[in-house]
N, C-alpha and C positions, 0 to 999 in steps of 0.2 A: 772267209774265202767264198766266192761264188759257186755256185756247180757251172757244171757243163750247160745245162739247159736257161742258166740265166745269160750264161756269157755266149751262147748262140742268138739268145732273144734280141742281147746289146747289139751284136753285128749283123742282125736281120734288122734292128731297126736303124742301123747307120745308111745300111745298102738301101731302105726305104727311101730316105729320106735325101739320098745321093744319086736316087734314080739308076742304081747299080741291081745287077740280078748275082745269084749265088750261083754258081759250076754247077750244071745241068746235069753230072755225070753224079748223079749221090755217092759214089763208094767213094771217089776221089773227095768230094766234098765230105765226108766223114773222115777221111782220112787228112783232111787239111784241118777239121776241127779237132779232131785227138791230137794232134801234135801242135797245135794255139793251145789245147787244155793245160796238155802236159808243161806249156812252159810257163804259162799260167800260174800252175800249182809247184813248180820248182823254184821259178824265182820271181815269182808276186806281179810279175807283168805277162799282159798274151804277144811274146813277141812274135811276130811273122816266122814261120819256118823255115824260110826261103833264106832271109837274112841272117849272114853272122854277125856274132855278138861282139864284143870289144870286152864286158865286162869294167866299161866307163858307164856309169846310168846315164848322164849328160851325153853323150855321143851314144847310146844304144837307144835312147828316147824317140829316135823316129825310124825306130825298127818296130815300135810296138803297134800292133795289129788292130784297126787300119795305118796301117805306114805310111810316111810321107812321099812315097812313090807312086802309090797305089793308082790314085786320079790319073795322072800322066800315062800310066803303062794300060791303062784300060784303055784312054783315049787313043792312044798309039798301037796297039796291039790287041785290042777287043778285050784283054781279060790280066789280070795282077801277075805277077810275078808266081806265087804260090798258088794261081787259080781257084782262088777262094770265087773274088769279084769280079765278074764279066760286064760288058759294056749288053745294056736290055737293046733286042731286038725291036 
């Protein structure tokens, strides 16, 4: 199982690498990583918080965090759905 500190590092380097910025708001962006931890460490994937589950892993597969929504609602809306990822200034 990863810690928290690794699985922050994976999606600081996703957002790097996607020219995305993290929620400027740190409490709220801590509050978005606790609860990607928590589902992390419940059931083996970091699904999105935002997202519900079905409890099919093949259909909950692009709920897992970055989700396959994510690009789209940045480009459309400056920032994800659970305001992890914002579109960089």
């Amino acid at each position: 199982m990863r810690s928290k500190e690794e699985m922050i590092a994976g999606l600081k380097k996703y957002a790097e690498a996607k020219n995305l910025a993290f929620n400027p708001d740190k409490e709220q962006l801590e509050a978005v990583f606790d609860k990607i931890y928590k589902n992390l460490t419940e059931h083996d994937y970091q699904y999105c918080p935002c997202r519900a589950r079905t409890g099919n892993l093949q259909e909950d597969a692009k709920s897992i965090c970055p989700c396959i929504y994510h690009l789209d609602e940045v480009e459309q809306q400056g920032n994800c759905l659970c305001r992890l990822y914002f579109k960089k200034e």
